[in-house]
N, C-alpha and C positions, 0 to 999 in steps of 0.2 A: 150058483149061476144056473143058466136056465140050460137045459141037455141042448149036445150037439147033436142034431139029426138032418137025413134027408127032409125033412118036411121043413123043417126048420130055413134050411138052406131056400127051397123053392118058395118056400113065403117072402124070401127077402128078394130072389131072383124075378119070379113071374112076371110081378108090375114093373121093373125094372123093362123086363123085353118089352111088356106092352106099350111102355112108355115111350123107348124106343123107338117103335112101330109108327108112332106120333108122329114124330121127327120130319121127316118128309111128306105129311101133309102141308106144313104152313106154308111151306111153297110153293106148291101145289093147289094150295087156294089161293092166295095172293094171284098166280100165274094165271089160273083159270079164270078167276072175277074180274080182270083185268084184259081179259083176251076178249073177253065178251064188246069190248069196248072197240073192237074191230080198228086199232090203230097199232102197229109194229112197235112205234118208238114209245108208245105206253109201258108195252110188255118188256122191252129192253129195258128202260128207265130202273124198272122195279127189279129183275133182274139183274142189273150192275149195282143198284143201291146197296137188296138186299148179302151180296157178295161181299162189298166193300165194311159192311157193319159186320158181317160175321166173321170175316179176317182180324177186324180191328177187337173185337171181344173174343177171338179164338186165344189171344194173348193170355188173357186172364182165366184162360179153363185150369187153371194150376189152381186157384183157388177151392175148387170141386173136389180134388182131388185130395189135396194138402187137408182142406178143411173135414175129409171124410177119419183118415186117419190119426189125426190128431183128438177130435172128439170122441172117436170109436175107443182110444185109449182112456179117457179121462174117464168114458162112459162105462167101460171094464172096471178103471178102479175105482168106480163109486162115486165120482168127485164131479157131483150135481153142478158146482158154481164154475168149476173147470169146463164145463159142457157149455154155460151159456157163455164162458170167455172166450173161446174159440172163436165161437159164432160172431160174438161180438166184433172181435177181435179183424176175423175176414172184413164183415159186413163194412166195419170201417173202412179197410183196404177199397174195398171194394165201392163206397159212393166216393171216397177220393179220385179214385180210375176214372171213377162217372163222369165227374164235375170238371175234370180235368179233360175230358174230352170234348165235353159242351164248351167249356171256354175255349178251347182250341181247334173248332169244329174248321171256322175259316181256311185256317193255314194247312190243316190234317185234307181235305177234301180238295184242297186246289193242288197239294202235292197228288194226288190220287190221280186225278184225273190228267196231271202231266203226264204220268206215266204212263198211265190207259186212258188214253184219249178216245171217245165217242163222237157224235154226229153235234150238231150243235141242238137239235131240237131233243136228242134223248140225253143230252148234258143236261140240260136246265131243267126236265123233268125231272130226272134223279138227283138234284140240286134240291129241288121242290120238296122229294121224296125223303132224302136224308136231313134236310131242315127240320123236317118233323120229329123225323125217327130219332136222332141221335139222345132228343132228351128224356129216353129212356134207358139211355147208358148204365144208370147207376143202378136200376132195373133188373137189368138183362145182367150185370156181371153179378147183384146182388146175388141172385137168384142160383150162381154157382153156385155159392157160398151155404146157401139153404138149403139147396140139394142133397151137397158132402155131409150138414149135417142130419137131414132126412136117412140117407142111406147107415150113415154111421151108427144111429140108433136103433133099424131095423125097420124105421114109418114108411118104407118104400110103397105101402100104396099112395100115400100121401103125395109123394114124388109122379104118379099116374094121376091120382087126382089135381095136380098143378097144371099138367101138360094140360088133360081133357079141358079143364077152364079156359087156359087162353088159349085152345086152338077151337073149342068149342065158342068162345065170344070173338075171338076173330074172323072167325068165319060169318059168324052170323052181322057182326057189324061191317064184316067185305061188302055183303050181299045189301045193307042197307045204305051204306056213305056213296059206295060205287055206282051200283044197279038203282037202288032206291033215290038217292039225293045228287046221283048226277056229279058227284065230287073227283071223281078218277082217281092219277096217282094219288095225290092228297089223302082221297080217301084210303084208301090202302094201306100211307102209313101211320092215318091217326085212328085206323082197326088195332095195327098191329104194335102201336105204342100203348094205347088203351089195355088192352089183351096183355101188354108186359107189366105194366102197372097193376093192375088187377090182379097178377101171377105173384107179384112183391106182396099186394097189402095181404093177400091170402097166407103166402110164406110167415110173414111176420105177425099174424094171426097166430100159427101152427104157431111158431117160435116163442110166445108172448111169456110162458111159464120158464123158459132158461135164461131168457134173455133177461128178468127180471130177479134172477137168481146170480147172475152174472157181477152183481155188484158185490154179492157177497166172495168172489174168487179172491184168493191171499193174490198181491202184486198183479191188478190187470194188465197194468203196463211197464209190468217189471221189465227190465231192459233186457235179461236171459230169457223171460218167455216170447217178447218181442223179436231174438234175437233168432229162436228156435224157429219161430213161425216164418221169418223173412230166408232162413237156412231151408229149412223144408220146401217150401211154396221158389227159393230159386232153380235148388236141386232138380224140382219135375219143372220150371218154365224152359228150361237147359235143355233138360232129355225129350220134352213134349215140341220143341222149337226144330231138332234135329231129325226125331223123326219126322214131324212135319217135312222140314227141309228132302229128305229120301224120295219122300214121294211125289214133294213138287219137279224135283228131279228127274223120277224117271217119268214123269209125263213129259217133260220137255225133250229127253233121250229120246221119248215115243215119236217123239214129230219127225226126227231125224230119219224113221224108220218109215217115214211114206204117209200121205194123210191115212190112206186107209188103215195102216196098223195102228195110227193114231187115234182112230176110232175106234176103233176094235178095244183099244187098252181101256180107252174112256169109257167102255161099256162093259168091258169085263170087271172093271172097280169098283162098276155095281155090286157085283159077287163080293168082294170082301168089305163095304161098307154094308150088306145085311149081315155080313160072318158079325162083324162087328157088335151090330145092333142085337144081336140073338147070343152072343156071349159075352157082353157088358155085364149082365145082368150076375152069373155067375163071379167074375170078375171081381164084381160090387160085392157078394153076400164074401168072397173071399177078405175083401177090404175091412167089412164092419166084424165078421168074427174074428180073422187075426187079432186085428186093432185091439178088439176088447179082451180076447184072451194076453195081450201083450200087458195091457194094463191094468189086468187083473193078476201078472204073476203067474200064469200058468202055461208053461211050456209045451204039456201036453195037449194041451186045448190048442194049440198053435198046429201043433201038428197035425190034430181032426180034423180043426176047421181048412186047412190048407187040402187035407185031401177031399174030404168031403166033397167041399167047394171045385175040385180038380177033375174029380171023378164023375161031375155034372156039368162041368164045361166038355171035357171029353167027350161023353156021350153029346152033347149038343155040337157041336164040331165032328162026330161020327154021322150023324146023321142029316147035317150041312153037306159033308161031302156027297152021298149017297144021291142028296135032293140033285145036287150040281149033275152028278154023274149022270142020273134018270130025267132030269127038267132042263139041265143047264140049256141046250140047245132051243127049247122055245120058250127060257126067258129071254136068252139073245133076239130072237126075235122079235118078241112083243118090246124091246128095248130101242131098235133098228131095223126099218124094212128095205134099206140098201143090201140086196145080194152081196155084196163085193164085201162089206163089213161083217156079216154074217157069218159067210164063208171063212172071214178072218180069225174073227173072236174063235170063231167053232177050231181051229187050227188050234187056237192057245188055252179051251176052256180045260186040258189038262193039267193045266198050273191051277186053275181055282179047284178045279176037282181034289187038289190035293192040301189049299191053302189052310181050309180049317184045322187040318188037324196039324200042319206044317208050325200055325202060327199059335194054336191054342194054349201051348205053354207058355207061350213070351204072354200071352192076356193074363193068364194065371196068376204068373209070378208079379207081375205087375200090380195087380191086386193084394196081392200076400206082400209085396214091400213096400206097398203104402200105406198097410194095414199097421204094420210094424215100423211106419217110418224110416224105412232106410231108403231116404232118397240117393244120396249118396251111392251109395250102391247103384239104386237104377242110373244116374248121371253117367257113372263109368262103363255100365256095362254097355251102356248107347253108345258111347262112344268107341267101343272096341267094337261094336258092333256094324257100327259107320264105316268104318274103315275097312268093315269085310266087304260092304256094300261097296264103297269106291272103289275095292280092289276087283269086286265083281263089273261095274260096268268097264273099269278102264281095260278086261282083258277077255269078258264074254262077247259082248256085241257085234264087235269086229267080227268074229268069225260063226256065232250062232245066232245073228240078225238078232231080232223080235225076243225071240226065245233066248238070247242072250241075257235082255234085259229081265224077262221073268224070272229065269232061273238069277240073277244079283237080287232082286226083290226078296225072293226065297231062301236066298242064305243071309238076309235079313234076319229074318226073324228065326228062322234055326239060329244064328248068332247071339242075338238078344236071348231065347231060351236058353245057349249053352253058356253063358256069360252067367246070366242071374240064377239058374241053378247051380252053379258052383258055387253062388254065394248063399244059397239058400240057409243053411244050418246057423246063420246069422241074426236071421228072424226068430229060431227055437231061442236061440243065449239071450235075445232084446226083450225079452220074458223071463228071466232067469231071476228071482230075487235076489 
């Protein structure tokens, strides 16, 4: 097998960040080619659509995940036709999810919109808007599915070269359907359906040699590998659902806390969605070498590639902090030019100053127990982790306001680190011959 080294690791990591870094352009063009159009309930329309489509496919990021380390393993022990089964295997899951939400678009969007009711003139636009977009469903969850196994194998530029395509053809067909052809929302979302389709056929391009290898896997749909796959992929929909849940959470605790602190939070969570984005990357190289050392039978590879992988999240989380410490105050700025928010966030930017390295072991571990498939594991430890979190807001807030809610945030994720490092030595035996 191929040596474990630092370089090794930052070839799987780098395009991972840059890829990342992607991320919040698409809406950021969408928003901007559509502003230009000098009408409010435009930019809202696209705004609530695009919101409501990425809730309803945040469901299925398990498949990203699930599919990273399941193929990372087969890909460790050699087992070529096992690589394209997996994939296979998602992909299925996956235009099923699709298919099943285009026929059900009617009822799925009129329950949506009970609950978040709009204006009537930016209803019918984002009607207009998700009419279009949704028949890319089977697309956009695909494209989990390609991803887990992009990163599992180590093709993670490949994973940068997907993003760059459809935000590089979305953009450029924004600027023509919208600006060019006079189309508006419309146009926007048959850029940004276009650009998803485009992002599949390229995926299934890259995939086209496993995928035809796939047939030859012993039992495609043997009912224990089906059974594995549907175990794994509920495991992290469970712990991925929960922490979700934490954080819709404490932004709703935030409102209680006064609009302005509610602002303040909303702007400080910018800080840990770039933590995020800039140790994902780490995260992932930790996913595909566990995986492969797991399924290649080598314990001690498990163990390199965990720290390896640990010791370059680290430092990138040492150096998050530092950014936060020295910049944090005129990114708050350029985020918000309300004084009074400003003032606020700058009160609380001591909890981000300290989040990266607060939370870079729960990213870690996460990565090393997907790698080795112990969802299970991750499921439990969320949940004892949860429960450190409810215990934190139902007895910080009350008496340390604001900073109450931070500091339950922050024993979050110390929970979840001290949870799955106990169970760590789990991942060395999940390799054991």
């Amino acid at each position: 097998m191929t040596a474990l080294t630092h370089g090794r690791v930052l070839r799987i990591a780098a395009p991972i960040v840059l890829s990342n870094l992607t991320v919040p352009l698409l809406g950021l063009v969408d928003t901007g080619v559509v502003g230009q159009l000098g009408q409010p309930q435009a930019i809202g329309a696209v705004g609530i659509g695009a919101v409501i489509l990425t809730s309803i496919y945040w469901i299925f990021g398990f498949l990203r995940m699930g599919t990273s380390g399941l193929v990372a393993q087969a890909h460790g022990a050699g087992d070529a036709p096992e690589v394209g089964a997996h994939l296979l295997r998602a992909l299925t899951i996956a235009a099923g999810a699709g298919l099943v939400f285009v026929a059900l678009q009617v009822p799925i969007f009129a329950l949506v919109f009970r609950l978040a009711p709009a204006s009537d003139a930016v209803e019918a636009l984002a009607r207009d808007y998700l009419a279009i977009r949704i028949w890319g469903a089977p697309a956009t969850i695909g494209l989990y599915a390609i991803t887990g196994w992009l990163i599992a194998v180590e093709r993670t530029r490949a994973v940068l070269g997907l993003q760059l395509l459809q935000n590089g053809l979305n953009l450029a067909l924004d600027l023509w359907f919208v600006l060019g052809l006079g189309l508006g929302v419309a146009g926007v979302a048959w850029a940004t359906l276009i650009a998803e389709l485009s992002g599949l056929a390229l995926g299934l391009w890259l995939a086209r040699g496993v995928l035809a290898q796939a047939r030859r896997a012993a039992g495609l749909w043997a009912r224990d590998r089906l059974a594995r796959l549907v175990r794994v992929n509920g495991d992290i929909m469970i712990r991925s659902v929960l922490l979700q849940g934490c954080m819709t959470s404490f932004l709703f605790l935030g409102a209680g806390q006064g609009d302005v602190s509610l602002a303040a939070n909303q702007v400080l969570l910018q800080f840990l969605a770039l933590t995020a984005y800039a140790l994902d990357g780490f995260a992932f190289a930790a996913e595909s070498l566990v995986g492969q050392a797991v399924g290649a039978r080598r314990p001690e590879r498990v163990r390199r590639a965990a720290r390896l992988a640990s010791a370059w999240g680290l430092a990138g989380a040492a150096v998050l902090g530092v950014l936060f410490a020295i910049g944090g105050g005129a990114i708050i700025d350029l985020l918000t030019t309300s004084p009074e928010v400003r003032q606020t966030a700058r009160d609380y930017l001591p909890w981000l100053v300290a989040a990266p390295l607060v939370g870079v072991a729960g990213w870690m571990l996460d990565g090393i127990f997907i790698g080795a498939t112990l969802t299970r594991e991750m499921r439990v430890a969320m949940i004892q982790s949860v429960a450190v979190f409810l215990l934190g807001v139902l007895i910080l807030p009350p008496t340390l306001g604001n900073h109450g809610l931070w500091a339950a945030l922050t024993a979050l994720n110390l929970a979840r680190a001290a949870t799955m490092l106990r169970l760590y030595p789990r991942a060395e035996r999940a390799a054991e011959p």
